[in-house]
N, C-alpha and C positions, 0 to 999 in steps of 0.2 A: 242572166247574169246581172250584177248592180255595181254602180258604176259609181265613182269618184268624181271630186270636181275636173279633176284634171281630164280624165277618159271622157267624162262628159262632152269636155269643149274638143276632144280629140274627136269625136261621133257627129257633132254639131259641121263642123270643117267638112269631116268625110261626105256627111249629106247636103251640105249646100255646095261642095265641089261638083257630087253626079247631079245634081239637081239645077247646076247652073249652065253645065254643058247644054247643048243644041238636042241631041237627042240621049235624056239620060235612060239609065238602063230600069229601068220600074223594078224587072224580076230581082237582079241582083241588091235593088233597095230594099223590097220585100224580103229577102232572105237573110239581110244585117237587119233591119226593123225586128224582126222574127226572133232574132238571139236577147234583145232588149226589153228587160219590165216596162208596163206599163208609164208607171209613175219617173221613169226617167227619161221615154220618149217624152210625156209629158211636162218635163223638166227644158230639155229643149226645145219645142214647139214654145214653152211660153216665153224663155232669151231670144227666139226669133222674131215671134209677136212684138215684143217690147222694142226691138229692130224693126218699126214699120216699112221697109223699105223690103225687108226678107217675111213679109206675111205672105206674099205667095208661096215660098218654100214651106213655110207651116202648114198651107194650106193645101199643098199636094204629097207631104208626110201624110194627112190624114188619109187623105184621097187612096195613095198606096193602100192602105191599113182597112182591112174586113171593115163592116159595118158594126158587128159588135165589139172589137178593140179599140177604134175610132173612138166609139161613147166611151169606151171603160177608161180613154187617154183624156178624153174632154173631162170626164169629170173630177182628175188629179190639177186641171189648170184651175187659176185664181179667175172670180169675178168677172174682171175685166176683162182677162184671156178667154174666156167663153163668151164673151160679148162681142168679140173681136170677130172672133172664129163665125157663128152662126149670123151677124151680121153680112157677111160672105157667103152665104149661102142661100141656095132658095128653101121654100118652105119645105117643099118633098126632100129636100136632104136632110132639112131639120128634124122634121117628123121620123126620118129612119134612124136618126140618132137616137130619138128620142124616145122612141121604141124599145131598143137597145140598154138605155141606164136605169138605174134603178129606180123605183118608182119618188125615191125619195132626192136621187141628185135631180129628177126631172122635175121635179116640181119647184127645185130653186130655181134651174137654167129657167122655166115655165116662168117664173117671177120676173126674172131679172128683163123679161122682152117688152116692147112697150104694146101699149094697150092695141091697140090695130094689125099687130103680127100675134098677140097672145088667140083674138078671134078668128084670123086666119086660119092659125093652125086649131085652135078647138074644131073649127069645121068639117074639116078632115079626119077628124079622128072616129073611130069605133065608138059605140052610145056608152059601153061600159068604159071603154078606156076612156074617155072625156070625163067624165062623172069621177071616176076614180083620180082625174089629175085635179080639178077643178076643189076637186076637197081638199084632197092634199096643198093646195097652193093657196089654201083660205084660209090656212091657222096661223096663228096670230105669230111672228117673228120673235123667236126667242123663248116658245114654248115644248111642250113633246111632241104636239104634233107638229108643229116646222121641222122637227127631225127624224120623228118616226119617220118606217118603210112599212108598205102595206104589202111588200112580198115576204110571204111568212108562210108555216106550212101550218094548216088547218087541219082537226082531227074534230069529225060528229061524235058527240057522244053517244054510244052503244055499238060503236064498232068493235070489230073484233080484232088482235093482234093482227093478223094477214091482213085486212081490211085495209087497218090502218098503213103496215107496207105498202103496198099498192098506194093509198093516197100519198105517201111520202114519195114513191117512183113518180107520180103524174107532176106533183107540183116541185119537185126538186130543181128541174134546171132554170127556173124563174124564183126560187125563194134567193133569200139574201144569205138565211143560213136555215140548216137544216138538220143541227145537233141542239134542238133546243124545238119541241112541238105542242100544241096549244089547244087543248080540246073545247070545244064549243056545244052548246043546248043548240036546239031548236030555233033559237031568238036570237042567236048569235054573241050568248053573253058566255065571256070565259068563265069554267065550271074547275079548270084543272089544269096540269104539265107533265110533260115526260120529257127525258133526255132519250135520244135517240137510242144507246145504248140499251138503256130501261127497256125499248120497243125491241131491240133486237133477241135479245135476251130469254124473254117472257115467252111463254108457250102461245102457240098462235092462234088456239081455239081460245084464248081468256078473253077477256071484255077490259077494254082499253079505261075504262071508267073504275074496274077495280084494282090497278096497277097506277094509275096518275098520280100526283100531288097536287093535292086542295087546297092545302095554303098557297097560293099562289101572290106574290109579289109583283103588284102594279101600279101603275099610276095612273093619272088622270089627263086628259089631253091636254089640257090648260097649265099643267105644273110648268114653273119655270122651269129650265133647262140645266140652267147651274146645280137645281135640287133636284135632275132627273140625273145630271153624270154623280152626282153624292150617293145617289142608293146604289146603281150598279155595282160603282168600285165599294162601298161600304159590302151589299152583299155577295160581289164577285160574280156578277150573272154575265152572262155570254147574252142575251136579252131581256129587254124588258118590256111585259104587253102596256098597251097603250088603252085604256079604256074612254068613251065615253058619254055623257051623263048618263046615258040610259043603260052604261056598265057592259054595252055591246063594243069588244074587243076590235079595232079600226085600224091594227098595227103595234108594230114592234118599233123600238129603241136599242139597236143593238151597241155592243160593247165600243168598238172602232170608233161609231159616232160621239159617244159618250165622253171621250178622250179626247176628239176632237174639240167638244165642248169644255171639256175642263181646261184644255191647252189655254182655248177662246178668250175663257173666260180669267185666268188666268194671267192671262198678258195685256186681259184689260183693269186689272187689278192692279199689276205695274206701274201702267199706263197712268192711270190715276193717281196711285201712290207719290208720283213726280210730277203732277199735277199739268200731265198731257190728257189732252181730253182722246175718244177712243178713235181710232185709224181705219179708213175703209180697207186698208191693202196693209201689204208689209212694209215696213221703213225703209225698203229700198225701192220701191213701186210708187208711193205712194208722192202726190205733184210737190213740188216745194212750196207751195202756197197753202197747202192744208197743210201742213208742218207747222210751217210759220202759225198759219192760225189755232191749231192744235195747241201749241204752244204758248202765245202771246198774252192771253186774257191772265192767267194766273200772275203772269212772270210781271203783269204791272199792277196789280191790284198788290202782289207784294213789294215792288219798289216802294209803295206808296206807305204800307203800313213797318216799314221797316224806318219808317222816316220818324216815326214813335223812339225808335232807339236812340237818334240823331237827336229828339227834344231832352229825353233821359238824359245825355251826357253835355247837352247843353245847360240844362238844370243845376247839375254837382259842377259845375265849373270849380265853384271854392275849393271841394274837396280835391279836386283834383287838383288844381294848382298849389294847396296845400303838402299834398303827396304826389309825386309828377310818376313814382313808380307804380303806381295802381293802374296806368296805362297799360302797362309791359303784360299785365295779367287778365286784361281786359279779352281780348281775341280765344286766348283761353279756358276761361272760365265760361263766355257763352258757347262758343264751339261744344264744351263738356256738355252744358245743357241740352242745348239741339242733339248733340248725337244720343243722348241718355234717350231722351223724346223722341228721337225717330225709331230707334230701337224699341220701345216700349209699344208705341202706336203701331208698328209694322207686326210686332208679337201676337195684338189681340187684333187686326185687322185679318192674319192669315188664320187665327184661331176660327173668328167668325165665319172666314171663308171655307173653312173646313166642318163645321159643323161641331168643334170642338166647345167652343164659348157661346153663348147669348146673353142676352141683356139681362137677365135672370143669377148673371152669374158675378153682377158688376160689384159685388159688395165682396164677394170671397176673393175676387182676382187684385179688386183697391188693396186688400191686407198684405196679399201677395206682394203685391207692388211697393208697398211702404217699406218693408221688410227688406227687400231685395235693392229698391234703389237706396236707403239708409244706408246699406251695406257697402254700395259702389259707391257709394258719396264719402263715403266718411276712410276707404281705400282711396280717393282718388286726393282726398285732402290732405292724405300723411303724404302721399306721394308727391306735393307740392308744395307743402309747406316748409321745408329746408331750403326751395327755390325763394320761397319769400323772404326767410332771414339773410338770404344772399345779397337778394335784391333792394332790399326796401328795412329789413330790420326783425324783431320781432312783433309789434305792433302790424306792418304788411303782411306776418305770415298768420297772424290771427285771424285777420281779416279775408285773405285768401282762402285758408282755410273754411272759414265758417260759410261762404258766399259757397264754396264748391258743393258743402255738404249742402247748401239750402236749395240752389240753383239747380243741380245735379236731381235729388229730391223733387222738385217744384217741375220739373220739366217733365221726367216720368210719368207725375202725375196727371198731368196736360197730356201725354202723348197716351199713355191706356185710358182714361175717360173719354175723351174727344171725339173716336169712334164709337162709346157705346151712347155718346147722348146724339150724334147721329143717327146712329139704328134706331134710338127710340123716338126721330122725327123724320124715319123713311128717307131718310138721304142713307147713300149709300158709304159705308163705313172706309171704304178705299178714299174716299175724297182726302179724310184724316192723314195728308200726305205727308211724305221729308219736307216737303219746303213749307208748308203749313205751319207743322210743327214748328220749325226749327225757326220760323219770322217769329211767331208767337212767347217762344221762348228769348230770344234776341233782345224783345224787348223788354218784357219784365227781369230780362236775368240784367239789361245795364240798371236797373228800379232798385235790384235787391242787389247787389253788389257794392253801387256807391251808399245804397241806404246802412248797408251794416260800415262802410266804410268811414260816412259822416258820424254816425253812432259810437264808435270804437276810438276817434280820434279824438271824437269832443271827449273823450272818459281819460284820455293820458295824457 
C-alpha cells in the first residue's frame, strides 16, 4: 500500500509507540513493516533520523527488515540519511547491505564513506565484487558511469534462442531489469539488442545474432548525465548501454535513473535561474547556513549594481523635477522590462536545456525575438498610454509610451542573448537568471526612459 502525509505520520507514531515500549513485539512490527513500500518505510526512517534523539528507532525498523529490504529502504534515504544509518553500524552489516543494493546505489553509498572505512570494507569483499565496485566508484561525478548499473542481463553472441533463456533464468534475479537484453562478441563489445519479448517469441533453435538489433543506441562513459537523461527520454528506451573507450559495454543507464537525473538537473536549473548556487539536500534538510550562503553572494553583488539605477535617476534630476509625473511611471516601466527579460531569458535557457536551441540558432531565435517583443511592447504602450494623459498629459503619454516600447524591446533583447553569449563562453546558460536580468535591465531602463523623457520635453 502507499501512503499519504497524514498515514505516514500515523505509522511513524504507531512504530515509535511499540518500539519505545520495554519489550516491543518485533513479530507484530515485521507484519505492519511487511504491508508498507519500500520508499515510505524509507520516508519515515529519514523524519526519525533528522530526530537524532529517535536514530535508534530508525535503526531497529531496519534491523526488523530482511537484509535485502533493509538495502532496497537504504537506498530511497537522502545522503545524509545513509551516512547516518551506516555510520551505526559495523562493517559486517555494512558489507550485508551492501551486497544487497544495486551495484549502482552501492557505489554512491561506497563513495559517500570516508577513506579508512572505504579500505576496510574493500578487504572483505570477494576479488570480483571488489573490482567490480572499485570501478564503479571511480567515474567521475555527474557522468554515465556515476550512474550506470553493471547488473544487466548479458547475451554471447551465437547463442541460440533457448540458450539465451536459460542465460536470462541465471542472471535475472540480480539484473536491474530484465526486458531489455544486450548481446556481446567475444571481447566484450556490444554487437546488438533484444527485448525480451523479441526472445520469447522467436523459435528456440534460431541464432540470437539473427533476431537482435544492430543499431544499437549508446553512449560513452564519460557523457555528461544531463545529455545521458536527453537520449533516453528523446528515444524512449527502458535502457541505455554504457560503453567504454574500447566500446567494451561496462553497464546500463536505465530509464528511473535517467529521470532522476533530469529531475537533478532540473532544479538546479531553477536553482540558478534565482541565482541560488546548487543544494547538497533538499531545502527543507538542508543547514541554515548553507542557505544563507547559497544565497548571499548574488543578492550583494546585485545591491551593488543596482546602485547604477540610483546614479541614472540622480543624473535627470532636472527632468524630473521638470515633470514630477514621470515618477509615478517609473516602477512601471522597469518592472515591464525585467519581466519581458526574464521571460525571454528563461524561454531560451529551458530551450537549451532541452536540447531544442544552441548557439547555432542565435541569429533565427534574435528575429523571433524582435518580432515578438516589438509586439508586446507596442500592446503594452497603448495599454498605458491613456494612463499617461490622465496623469501627466499628452507630452507624458508620449513619452511613456515610447520608453515602454524601447525598454520592453531592449530587455528581451538582454534576456535571449545573455544566455547564448554564455554557452558560447562555457558558463552555463542558467546563470542568465530573473535577478540578473532584471538588475541589468533596471538600470539601463531608468538611462532610456529619462533620456527619451529629456528629449521629448526639450522639443514642446
Amino acid at each position: 500500500m502507499s501512503l499519504n502525509d497524514e498515514t505516514l505520520q500515523e505509522l511513524k507514531s504507531e512504530l515509535l509507540g511499540e518500539l519505545n515500549k520495554e519489550e516491543p513485539n518485533k513479530t507484530l512490527l515485521a507484519e505492519r513493516l511487511a504491508e508498507i513500500r519500500s520508499a515510505d518505510i524509507g520516508e519515515v526512517i529519514e523524519e526519525l533520523i533528522e530526530d537524532h534523539e529517535e536514530l535508534p528507532a530508525a535503526l531497529a525498523i531496519l534491523d526488523i527488515l530482511s537484509t535485502e529490504r533493509a538495502a532496497n529502504v537504504l537506498g530511497y534515504l537522502p545522503r545524509e540519511s545513509q551516512l547516518e544509518v551506516v555510520g551505526d553500524l559495523s562493517d559486517t552489516q555494512v558489507l550485508k547491505l551492501l551486497e544487497e543494493m544495486g551495484s549502482d546505489e552501492r557505489a554512491d553509498l561506497f563513495n559517500l564513506l570516508g577513506e579508512d572505512r572505504r579500505e576496510a570494507l574493500l578487504r572483505r569483499m570477494a576479488h570480483q565484487e571488489r573490482e567490480d565496485l572499485k570501478r564503479l566508484a571511480s567515474y567521475e561525478e555527474g557522468t554515465a558511469g556515476a550512474i550506470m548499473t553493471s547488473d544487466y542481463v548479458a547475451i554471447a553472441s551465437g547463442m541460440t534462442v533457448s540458450q539465451a533463456m536459460m542465460r536470462v533464468r541465471q542472471t535475472a534475479p540480480d539484473a536491474e531489469t530484465v526486458y531489455q537484453l544486450y548481446v556481446l562478441d567475444s571481447d566484450g563489445q556490444l554487437i546488438g539488442t533484444m527485448s525480451l519479448r523479441q526472445l520469447m517469441v522467436a523459435r528456440p533453435g534460431a541464432l540470437v545474432d539473427d533476431i537482435m538489433i544492430k543499431d544499437v543506441i549508446s553512449t560513452p562513459v564519460d557523457k555528461e548525465q544531463e545529455e545521458v537523461a536527453r537520449i533516453v527520454a528523446r528515444y524512449d528506451l527502458l535502457a541505455l548501454p554504457v560503453l567504454d573507450a574500447d566500446g567494451r559495454m561496462v553497464g546500463i543507464v536505465t530509464h528511473d535513473d535517467a529521470m532522476d537525473v533530469a529531475e537533478s538537473e532540473a532544479t538546479e536549473d531553477i536553482h540558478k535561474g534565482m541565482s541560488i548556487g546548487q543544494l547538497e539536500d533538499g531545502v527543507s534538510r538542508v543547514p541554515l547556513w548553507s542557505l544563507y550562503r547559497k544565497r548571499v553572494t548574488w543578492l550583494v553583488l546585485l545591491v551593488f549594481a543596482n546602485l547604477f539605477s540610483g546614479a541614472g535617476i540622480a543624473y535627470f534630476e532636472d527632468t524630473i523635477a521638470a515633470q514630477v509625473a514621470l515618477v509615478f511611471f517609473l516602477p512601471l516601466l522597469i518592472g515591464s522590462g525585467g519581466n519581458a527579460g526574464a521571460q525571454a531569458a528563461t524561454l531560451m535557457v529551458r530551450g537549451m536545456a532541452t536540447g531544442d536551441i544552441g548557439v547555432k540558432d542565435w541569429s533565427k531565435m534574435l528575429g523571433r525575438e524582435l518580432l515578438v517583443a516589438g509586439s508586446l511592447g507596442i500592446t503594452m504602450a497603448i495599454a498605458v498610454a491613456p494612463i499617461g494623459i490622465f496623469r501627466g498629459g499628452e507630452a507624458v503619454a508620449i513619452i511613456v509610451a515610447l520608453s515602454m516600447v524601447t525598454i520592453v524591446l531592449f530587455g528581451s533583447m538582454i534576456g535571449m542573448c545573455l544566455p547564448f553569449v554564455l554557452e558560447r563562453f562555457k558558463v552555463d546558460p542558467a546563470t542568465a537568471s530573473a535577478p540578473l536580468v532584471t538588475t541589468l535591465i533596471d538600470a539601463t531602463g531608468v538611462l532610456i526612459y529619462f533620456s527619451i523623457a529629456t528629449v521629448v520635453l526639450g522639443s514642446v
